[in-house]
C-alpha positions as CSV (number, residue, x, y, z in Angstrom):
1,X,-7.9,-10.9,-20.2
2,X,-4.0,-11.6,-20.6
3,X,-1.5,-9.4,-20.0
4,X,1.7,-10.6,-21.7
5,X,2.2,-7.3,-23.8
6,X,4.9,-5.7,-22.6
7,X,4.8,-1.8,-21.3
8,X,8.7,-0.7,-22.3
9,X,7.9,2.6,-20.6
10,X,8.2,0.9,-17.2
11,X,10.3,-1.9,-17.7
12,X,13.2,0.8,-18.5
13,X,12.0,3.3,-15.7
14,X,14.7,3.3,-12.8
15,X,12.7,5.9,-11.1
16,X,9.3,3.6,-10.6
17,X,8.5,3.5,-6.9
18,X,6.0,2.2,-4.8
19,X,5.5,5.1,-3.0
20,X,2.1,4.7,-1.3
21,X,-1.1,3.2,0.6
22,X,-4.1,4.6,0.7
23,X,-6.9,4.0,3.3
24,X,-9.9,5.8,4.6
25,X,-10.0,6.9,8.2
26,X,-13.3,8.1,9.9
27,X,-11.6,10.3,12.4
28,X,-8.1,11.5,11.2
29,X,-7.7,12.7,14.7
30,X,-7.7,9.7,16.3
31,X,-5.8,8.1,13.3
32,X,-2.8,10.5,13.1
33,X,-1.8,10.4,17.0
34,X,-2.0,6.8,16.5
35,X,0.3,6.5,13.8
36,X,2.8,9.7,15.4
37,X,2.1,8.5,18.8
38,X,1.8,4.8,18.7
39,X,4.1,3.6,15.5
40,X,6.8,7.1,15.4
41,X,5.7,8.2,12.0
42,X,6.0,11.8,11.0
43,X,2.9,13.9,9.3
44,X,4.8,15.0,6.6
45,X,1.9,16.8,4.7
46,X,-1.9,18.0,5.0
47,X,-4.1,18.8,2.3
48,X,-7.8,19.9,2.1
49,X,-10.1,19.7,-0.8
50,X,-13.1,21.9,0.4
51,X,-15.1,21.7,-2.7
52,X,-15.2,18.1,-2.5
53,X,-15.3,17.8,1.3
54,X,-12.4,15.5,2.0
55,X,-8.7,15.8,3.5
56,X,-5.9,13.9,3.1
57,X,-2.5,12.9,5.4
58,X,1.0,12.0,4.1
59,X,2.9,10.5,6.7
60,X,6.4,8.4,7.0
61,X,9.0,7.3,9.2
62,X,11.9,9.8,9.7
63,X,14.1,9.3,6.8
64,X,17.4,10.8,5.2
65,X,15.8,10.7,1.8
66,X,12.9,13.1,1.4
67,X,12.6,15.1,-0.7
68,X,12.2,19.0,-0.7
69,X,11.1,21.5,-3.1
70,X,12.4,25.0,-2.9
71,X,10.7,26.3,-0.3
72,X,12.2,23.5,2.0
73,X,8.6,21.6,2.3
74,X,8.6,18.2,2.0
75,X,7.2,16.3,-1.2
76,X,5.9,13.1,-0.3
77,X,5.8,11.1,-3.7
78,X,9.1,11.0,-4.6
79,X,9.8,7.8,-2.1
80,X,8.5,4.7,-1.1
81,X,7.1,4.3,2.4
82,X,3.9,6.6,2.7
83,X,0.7,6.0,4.2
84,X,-2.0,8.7,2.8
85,X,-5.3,8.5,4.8
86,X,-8.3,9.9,3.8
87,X,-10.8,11.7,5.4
88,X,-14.4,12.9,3.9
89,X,-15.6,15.6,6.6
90,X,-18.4,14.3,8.6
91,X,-17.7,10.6,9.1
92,X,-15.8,11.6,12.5
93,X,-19.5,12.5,13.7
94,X,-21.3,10.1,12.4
95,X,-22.0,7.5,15.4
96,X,-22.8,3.9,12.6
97,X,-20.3,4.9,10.0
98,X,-17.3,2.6,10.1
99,X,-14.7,1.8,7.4
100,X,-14.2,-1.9,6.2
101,X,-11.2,-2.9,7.0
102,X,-11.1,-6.1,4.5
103,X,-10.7,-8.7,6.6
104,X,-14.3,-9.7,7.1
105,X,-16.6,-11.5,4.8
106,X,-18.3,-10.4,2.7
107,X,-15.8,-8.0,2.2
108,X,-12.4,-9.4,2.0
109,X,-10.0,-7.8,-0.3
110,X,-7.1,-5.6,1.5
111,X,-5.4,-8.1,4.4
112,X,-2.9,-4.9,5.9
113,X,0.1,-3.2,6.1
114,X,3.2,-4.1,7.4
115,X,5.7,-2.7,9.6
116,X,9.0,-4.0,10.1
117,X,12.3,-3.3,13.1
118,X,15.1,-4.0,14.2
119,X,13.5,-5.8,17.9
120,X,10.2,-7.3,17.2
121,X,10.0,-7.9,21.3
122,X,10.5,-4.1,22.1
123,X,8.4,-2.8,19.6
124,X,5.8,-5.8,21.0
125,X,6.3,-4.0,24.5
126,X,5.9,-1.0,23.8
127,X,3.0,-1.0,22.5
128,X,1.5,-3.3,24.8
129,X,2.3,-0.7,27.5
130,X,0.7,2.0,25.5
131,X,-2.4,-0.1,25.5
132,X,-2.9,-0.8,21.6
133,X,-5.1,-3.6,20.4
134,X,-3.5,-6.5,18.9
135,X,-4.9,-9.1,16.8
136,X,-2.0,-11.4,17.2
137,X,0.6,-11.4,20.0
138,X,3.8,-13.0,18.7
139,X,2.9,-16.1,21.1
140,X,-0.2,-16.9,19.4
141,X,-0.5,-19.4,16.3
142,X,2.2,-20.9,14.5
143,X,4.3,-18.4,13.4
144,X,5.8,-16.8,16.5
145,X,7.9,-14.2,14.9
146,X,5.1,-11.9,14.0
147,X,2.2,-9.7,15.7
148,X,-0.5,-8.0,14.2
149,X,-2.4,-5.0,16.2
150,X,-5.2,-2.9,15.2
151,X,-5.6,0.5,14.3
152,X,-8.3,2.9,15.7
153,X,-10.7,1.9,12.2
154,X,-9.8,-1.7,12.6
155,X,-7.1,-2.0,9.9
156,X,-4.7,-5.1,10.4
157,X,-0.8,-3.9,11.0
158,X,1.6,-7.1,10.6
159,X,4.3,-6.7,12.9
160,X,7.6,-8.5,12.3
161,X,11.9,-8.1,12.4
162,X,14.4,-7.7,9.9
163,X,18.2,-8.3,10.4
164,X,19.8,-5.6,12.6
165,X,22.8,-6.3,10.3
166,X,20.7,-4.6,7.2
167,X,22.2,-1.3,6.1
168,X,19.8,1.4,7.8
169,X,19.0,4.5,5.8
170,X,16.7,5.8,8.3
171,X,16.8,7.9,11.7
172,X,13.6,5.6,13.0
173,X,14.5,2.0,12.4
174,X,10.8,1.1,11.7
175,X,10.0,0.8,7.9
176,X,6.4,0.4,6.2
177,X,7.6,-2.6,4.5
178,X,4.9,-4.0,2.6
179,X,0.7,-3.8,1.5
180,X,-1.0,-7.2,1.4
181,X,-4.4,-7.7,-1.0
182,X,-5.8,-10.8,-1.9
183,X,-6.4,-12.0,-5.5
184,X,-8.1,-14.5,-7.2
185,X,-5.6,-15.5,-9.8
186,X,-2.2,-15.3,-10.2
187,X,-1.7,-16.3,-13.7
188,X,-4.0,-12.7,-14.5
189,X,-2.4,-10.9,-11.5
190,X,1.1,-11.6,-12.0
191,X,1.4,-10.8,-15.2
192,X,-0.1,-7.4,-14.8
193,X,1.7,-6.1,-12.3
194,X,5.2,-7.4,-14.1
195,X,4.1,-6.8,-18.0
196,X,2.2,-3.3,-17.4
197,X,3.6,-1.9,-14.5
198,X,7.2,-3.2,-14.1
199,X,7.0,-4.6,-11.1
200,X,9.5,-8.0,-10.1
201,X,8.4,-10.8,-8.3
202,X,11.0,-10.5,-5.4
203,X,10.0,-14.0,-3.2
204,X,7.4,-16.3,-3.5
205,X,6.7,-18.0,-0.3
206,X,4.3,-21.7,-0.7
207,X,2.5,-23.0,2.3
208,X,1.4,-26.1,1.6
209,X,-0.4,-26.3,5.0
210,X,-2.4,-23.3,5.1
211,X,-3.2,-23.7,1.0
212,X,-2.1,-20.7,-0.2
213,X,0.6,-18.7,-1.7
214,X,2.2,-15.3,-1.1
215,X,4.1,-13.2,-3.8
216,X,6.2,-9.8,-2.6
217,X,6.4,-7.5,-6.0
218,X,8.6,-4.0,-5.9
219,X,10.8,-2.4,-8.3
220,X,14.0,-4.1,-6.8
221,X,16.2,-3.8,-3.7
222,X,18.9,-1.4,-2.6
223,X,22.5,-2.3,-1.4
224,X,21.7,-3.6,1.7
225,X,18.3,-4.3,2.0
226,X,16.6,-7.5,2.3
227,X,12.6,-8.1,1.7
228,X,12.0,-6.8,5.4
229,X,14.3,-4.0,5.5
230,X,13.0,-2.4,2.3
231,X,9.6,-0.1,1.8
232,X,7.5,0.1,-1.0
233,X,6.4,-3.7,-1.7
234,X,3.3,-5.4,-2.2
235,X,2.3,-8.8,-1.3
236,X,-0.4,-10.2,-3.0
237,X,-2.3,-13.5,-1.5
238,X,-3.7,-16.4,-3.2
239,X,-6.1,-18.9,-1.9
240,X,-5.6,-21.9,-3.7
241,X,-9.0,-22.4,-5.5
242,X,-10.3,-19.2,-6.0
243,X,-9.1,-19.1,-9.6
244,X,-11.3,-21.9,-10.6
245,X,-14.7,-20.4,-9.4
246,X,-16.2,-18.2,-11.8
247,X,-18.8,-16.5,-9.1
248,X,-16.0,-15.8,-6.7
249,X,-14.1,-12.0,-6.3
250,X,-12.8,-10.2,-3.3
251,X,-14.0,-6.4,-2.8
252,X,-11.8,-3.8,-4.0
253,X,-12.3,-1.6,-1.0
254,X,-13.7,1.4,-3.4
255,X,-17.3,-0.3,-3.4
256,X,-19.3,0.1,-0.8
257,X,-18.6,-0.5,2.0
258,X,-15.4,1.1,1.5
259,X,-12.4,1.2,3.6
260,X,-8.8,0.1,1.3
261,X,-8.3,3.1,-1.2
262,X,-5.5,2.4,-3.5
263,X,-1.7,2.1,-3.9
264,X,0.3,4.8,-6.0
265,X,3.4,3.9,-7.8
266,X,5.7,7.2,-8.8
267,X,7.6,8.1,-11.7
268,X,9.6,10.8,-13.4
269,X,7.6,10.5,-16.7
270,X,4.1,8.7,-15.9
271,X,2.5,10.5,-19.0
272,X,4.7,8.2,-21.0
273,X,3.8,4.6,-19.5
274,X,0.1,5.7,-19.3
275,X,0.4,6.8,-23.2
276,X,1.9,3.1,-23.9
277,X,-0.5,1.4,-22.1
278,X,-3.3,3.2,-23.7
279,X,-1.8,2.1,-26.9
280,X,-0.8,-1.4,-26.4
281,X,-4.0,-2.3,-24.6
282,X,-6.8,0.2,-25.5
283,X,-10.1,-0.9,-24.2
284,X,-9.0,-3.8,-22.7
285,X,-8.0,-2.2,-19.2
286,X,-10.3,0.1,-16.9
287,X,-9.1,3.5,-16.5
288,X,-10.3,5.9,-13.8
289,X,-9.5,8.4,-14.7
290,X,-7.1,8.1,-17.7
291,X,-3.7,10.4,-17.0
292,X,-4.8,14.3,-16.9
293,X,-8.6,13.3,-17.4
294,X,-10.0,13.8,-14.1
295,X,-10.8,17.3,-12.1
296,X,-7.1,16.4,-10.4
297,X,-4.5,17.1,-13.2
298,X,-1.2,14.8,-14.1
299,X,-2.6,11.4,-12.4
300,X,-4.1,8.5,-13.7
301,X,-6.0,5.6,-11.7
302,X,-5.8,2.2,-13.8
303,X,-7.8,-1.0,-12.6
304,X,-5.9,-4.4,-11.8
305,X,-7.6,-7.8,-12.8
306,X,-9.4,-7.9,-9.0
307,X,-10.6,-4.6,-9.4
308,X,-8.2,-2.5,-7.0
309,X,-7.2,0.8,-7.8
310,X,-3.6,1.8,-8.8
311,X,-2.5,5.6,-9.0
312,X,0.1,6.4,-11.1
313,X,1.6,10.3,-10.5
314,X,4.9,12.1,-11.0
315,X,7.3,11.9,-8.4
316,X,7.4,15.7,-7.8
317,X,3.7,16.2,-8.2
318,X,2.2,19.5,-6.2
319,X,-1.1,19.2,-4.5
């Protein structure tokens, strides 16, 4: 499938954002004093679903920017820089469930999120002293400027600094930078995310070495920011070679087991990109839902060639 058609709708959209991660959590408990406690986000917003028996958690670092509707409460999808976990009731008592986190085969797919500050030593320290797991310790390997810890389901969290000279827009200096996923082919991938979604490739990093390549795609920078100081990107992974075997794919996190949910990209008119890309493509990419099809109104979920889930929403959507 190629994806050179062009979706105008979002190459002329100056309010696309990446504006969250979805993953699953078995006990949100646990999961939201980590992320309050541990990393200094803020819960910005709780909401149940009874009849379908599952909850889910907004939470950011403190930020001038957010968003308020009229009764002062905060609306979460206007920015980049959420985490959403989801919860379906029960797993918290369930002693064998466990969420795949995507870094073990045969169910790699989603590689992590990544959060970035000022003083990658402190922030090292800190949580060291507040016992949290880590994966990687910034003395480990090769690369000695990052870390990667785990959180309470297993989920990787890169670790690494931006320049203090950066211009901060935030009360917390941590910043969800980035969400890494692996694909099998760039020449597919790249295209789909630039072409039908508006993305831009912001750096492309080569390691010759390790045999592999990293790409960081976002809808652009602000004054100030560089590709660690901003939130809202995506990194996509390739494994040299992967494109060339036909039996190869990496698990979407949606398929069981599941664990990765989706990211969501905002915008002020998502009914009109979703409309063009119906029309421009048709059958030819997986919809589910199309926009206002499902039991939740005004979003759409579209497939990318690996099988992951996008959301696309308005950025002032009420749940």
């Amino acid at each position: 499938m190629s994806y050179e058609t062009v979706i105008q709708a979002a190459q002329n959209d100056t309010s696309l954002t990446l504006n969250h991660t979805c993953v699953r959590v078995k006990d949100p408990k646990v999961s939201v004093e980590f992320y309050t406690e541990k990393l200094g986000m803020k819960l910005l917003k709780r909401k149940d679903f009874p009849e379908m028996k599952f909850s889910l958690y907004f939470l950011a670092y403190p930020r001038d920017d957010l968003p308020t509707d009229s009764n002062g409460e905060i609306m979460p999808f206007g920015v980049p820089g959420i985490l959403e976990l989801t919860h379906n009731w029960g797993t918290e008592n369930d002693p064998d469930f466990k969420v795949s986190n995507g870094n073990e085969e045969p169910h790699r797919g989603f590689g992590h999120i990544c959060i970035t500050t000022k003083d990658i030593n402190v922030m090292c320290e800190k949580l060291e002293s507040q016992n949290v797991s880590f994966k990687k310790r910034l003395v480990d390997g090769r690369q000695k400027d990052i870390a990667f810890i785990l959180d309470p389901d297993n989920y990787w969290i890169e670790l690494c600094a931006y320049d203090s000279n950066d211009k901060d827009t935030n009360v917390n200096d941590y910043r969800l930078n980035h969400t890494m996923i692996r694909i099998k082919d760039p020449a597919k991938t790249l295209p789909f995310y630039e072409n039908v979604l508006g993305m831009k490739v912001i750096e492309k990093s080569v390691h010759e070495n390790g045999k592999f390549t990293l790409y960081f795609l976002g809808y652009g920078l602000k004054e100030g920011e560089s590709k660690r100081s901003t939130q809202g990107m995506l990194e996509i992974t390739h494994n040299w070679g992967t494109e060339t075997d036909p039996e190869f794919h990496y698990h979407n996190g949606n398929d069981k087991p599941q664990g990765y949910g989706h990211i969501c990209i905002a915008s002020d008119d998502p009914e009109k990109m979703c409309k063009e890309i119906e029309e421009k493509y048709g059958d030819k990419v997986t919809w589910a839902p199309k926009y206002n099809h499902g039991k939740m109104k005004n979003l759409a979920f579209i497939k990318d060639p690996d099988n992951y889930s996008i959301e696309i929403i308005p950025r002032g959507i009420v749940l």
